[in-house]
C-alpha positions, 0 to 999 in steps of 0.5 A: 377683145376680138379674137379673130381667126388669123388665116395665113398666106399659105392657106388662102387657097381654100379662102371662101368665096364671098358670093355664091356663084351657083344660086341654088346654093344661097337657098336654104331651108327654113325648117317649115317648108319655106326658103330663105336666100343667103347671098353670101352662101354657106359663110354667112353661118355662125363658126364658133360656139362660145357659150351655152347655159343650160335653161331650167327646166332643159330640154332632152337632146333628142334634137341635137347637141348645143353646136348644132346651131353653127353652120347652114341649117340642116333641121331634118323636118322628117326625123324631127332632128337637126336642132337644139333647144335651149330649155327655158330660159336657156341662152346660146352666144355664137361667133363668127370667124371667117365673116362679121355681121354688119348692117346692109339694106333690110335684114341682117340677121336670120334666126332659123327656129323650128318646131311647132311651138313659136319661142320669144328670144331676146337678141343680143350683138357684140363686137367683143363679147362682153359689151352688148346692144340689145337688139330686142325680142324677137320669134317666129320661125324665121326671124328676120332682124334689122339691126339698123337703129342699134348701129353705125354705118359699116360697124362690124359684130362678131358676136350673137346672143340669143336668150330664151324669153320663158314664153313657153315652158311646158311640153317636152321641148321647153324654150326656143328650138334653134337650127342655125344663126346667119349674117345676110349682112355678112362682110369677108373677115381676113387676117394675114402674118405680117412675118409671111409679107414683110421683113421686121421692121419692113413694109416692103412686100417680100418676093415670097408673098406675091404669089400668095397675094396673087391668089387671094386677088383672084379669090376676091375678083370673083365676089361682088364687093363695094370696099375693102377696108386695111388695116396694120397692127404691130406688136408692141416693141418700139416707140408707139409713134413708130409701130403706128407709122409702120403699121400703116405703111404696111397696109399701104403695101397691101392696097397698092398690090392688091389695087393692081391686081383687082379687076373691078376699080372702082373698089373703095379702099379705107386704110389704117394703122393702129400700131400695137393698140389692137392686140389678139394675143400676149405681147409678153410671148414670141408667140404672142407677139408674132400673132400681133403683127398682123395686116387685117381686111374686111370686104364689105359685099356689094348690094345683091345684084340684079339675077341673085335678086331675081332668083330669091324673089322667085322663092319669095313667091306663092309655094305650094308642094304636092302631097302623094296620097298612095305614099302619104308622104311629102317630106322628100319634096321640095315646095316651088314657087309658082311661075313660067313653069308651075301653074303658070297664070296664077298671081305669084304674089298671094292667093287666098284659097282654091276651090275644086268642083265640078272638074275645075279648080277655082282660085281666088285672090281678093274680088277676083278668081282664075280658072285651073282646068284639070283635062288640060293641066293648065290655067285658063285665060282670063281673069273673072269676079268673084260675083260674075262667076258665082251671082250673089257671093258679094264678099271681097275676099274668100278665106276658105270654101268647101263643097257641102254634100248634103246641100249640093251647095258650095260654102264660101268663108269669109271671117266667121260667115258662110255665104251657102251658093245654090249652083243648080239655082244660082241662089245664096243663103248666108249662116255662121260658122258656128250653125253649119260647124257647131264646136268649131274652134275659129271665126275664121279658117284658113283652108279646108281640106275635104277627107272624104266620107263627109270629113273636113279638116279645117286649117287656122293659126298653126292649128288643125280640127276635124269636124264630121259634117253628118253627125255635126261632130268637132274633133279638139284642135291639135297642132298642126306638128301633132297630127303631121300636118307641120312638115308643110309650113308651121302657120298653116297651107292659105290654099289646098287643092284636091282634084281627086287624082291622088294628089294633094296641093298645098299652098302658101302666101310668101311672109 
């Protein structure tokens, strides 16, 4: 049985407001230097942990206790805490109380799991908390669910169940690293004391109640909403036929009222009477009973609108973040997205690498590349091929490049070949990966990073290795998380960009 939290009129002053009126504040982090968008803001978060089972072998608590899953996220990716690990096999069930999950237009569900390993989990939903739909498996760092095919239309689940799949096991951290669980599909859940609207036996609203209902119309003019469903419930005293047609009544006098005072008519609403069939509390009790009677709302959200669309698909964008050299540090930085005001001219959908030489950065992007010229800080016009700007470099795409000391020649990557690019003659001579990178522990990086002294650090699924070009020395691949490098994004940077003026830019493709 559904045990919702019963909000009364007297407390619907600090009811929450469904849609976020700054912006800024439905972006959350994601825990890999990314950022998802909430429409709903901080309620669309898990309220209630109802239960926890330890997974074996467990986890220390380094990260956090077990409730740390509820609310927004706040994995703190410096300090490695703000977190909790389930151990494996381990399971954790959340509750929502002031919203419910329902399915909308693409994801419903976002999963914020951190950490540098990536866990399976198995989801699970539920309206109750002991029937179940299993979802299915699902990982990543930010998992995104649609929860369409499992149900009906407008259908609302206040419950959430994720258990560790036993995918990884070993380590210090065993089983999935959970921030926080949300409901992007998240509909206003309200419950109001019939005792505080009407008289018994009564569906006339009484004098007292108006001005509460008055603050709760202005709360609900102030979201975004597509319907509202109504619904009354009685205790179980009197005839089942009565309880249903009073139960209904009263709903009734809630939309009438509510009708008039919502500025926006062409809200749908759906109502119902379930007399005393729906009971949240023990009509043996007074107490019991009085909680029983009750007029129950859920607001269904419209689809988001035009500006809050806009806004989140501007962090949707290529991210990049700028590491600070002097203080080794970027953990106070957020990444931004690349627009009108940040390396304007770049495509903001995808950019496969960039390359600095001779006081220019190259940025390509499928066949094509723009020019960033470091006196002016700014991108050139125009857009080139690939093959015009550099004659015989045929490939369609650059995975990564770096300029080789020892050659006075640029290395551009694609899979595991390196198209070797004469720029004093213009000629090209093509090797492996594995002639100029012997023990190199990829076919086909993702960035390159030149750390001086003929170092090179090579980027590639989550991985980094160091390679020492003169003495053709391969370093063992570690996680990016091991060598620090994981508080950029947990899957690596697409593209780096080091102009030799004590800054690093690291860049990353939106999922």
């Amino acid at each position: 049985m559904c045990r919702s939290i019963i909000y009364t009129l007297l407390v619907f002053s600090s009811l929450t407001v469904l849609y976020s009126q700054n912006s800024e504040q439905a972006i959350y982090k994601d825990g890999h230097g990314g950022f998802v968008y909430m429409p709903n803001g901080d309620i669309s978060f898990a309220d209630v942990l109802v239960d926890y089972v330890e997974g074996n072998p467990s986890a220390p608590v380094n990260g956090g206790h077990s409730k740390i899953v509820l609310g927004k996220p706040d994995y703190n990716i410096e300090t490695r805490k703000g977190f909790f690990s389930m151990g494996c096999g381990g399971s954790i069930t959340v509750r929502f109380t002031d919203n419910a999950l329902t399915d909308i237009e693409g994801p419903d569900l976002y999963v914020f799991e951190v950490g540098s390993e990536i866990e399976e989990t198995q989801l699970e939903i539920s309206k109750d908390g002991s029937t179940w739909i299993n979802v299915g498996k699902i990982s990543g760092g930010r998992a995104e669910v649609d929860i369409h095919d499992f149900v009906k239309k407008d259908e609302i689940f206040y419950y959430v169940k994720l258990t560790d799949l036993q995918s990884r096991c070993k380590g210090s951290w065993p089983g999935a690293d959970i921030d926080a669980i949300a409901a992007i599909g998240s509909v206003m859940q309200v419950n109001l004391n019939a005792a505080l609207l009407f008289d018994v036996g009564s569906y006339t609203l009484k004098p007292g109640a108006l001005s509460s209902l008055d603050s709760l119309s202005t709360r609900l003019n102030e979201t975004s909403i597509r319907s509202i469903d109504i619904t009354g419930h009685t205790d179980n005293v009197g005839s089942d036929e009565n309880n249903l047609i009073l139960s209904k009544n009263r709903a009734n006098a809630v939309k009438e009222y509510l009708q008039k005072k919502i500025t926006d008519k062409i809200i749908a609403f759906n109502i119902t009477g379930l007399g005393e069939t729906q009971p949240v509390a023990n009509n043996e009790t007074e107490e019991g009973r009085q909680a029983n009677r009750r007029v129950s709302m859920v607001v269904y959200p419209k689809q988001v609108n035009k500006v809050e669309r806009k806004n989140y698909e501007e962090f949707t964008n290529v991210l990049f973040i700028p590491f600070n050299i002097a203080q080794a540090s970027w953990f106070n930085d957020f990444p931004r997205a690349i627009n009108a005001k940040n390396f304007a001219g770049l495509p903001t959908d995808h950019i496969d690498d960039a390359l600095f030489y001779n006081g220019t950065t190259y940025f390509f992007y499928g066949n094509k590349l723009k020019k960033y010229n470091h006196s002016t800080k700014k991108i050139e016009t125009g857009e080139f091929l690939i093959k015009d700007v550099f004659p015989g470099i045929t490939f369609t795409r650059i995975d990564a490049s770096i300029y080789l000391p020892d050659k006075s020649a640029l290395c551009f990557i694609k899979d595991d070949s390196c198209a070797v690019y004469h720029p004093a003659n213009k000629s090209v001579k093509q090797y492996s990966l594995q002639a100029l990178f012997p023990g190199l522990k990829t076919q086909k990086p993702e960035a390159i990073l030149f750390m001086g002294d003929g170092y090179f650090t090579f980027f590639f699924d989550g991985y980094t290795q160091t390679f020492d070009y003169f003495n053709k020395i391969a370093n063992e691949p570690s996680l990016m998380t091991n060598a620090n490098w994981g508080n950029i994004w947990l899957d690596g940077p697409d593209a780096i960009m080091d102009d030799n003026s004590g800054m690093i830019y690291f860049f990353h493709n939106p999922e």
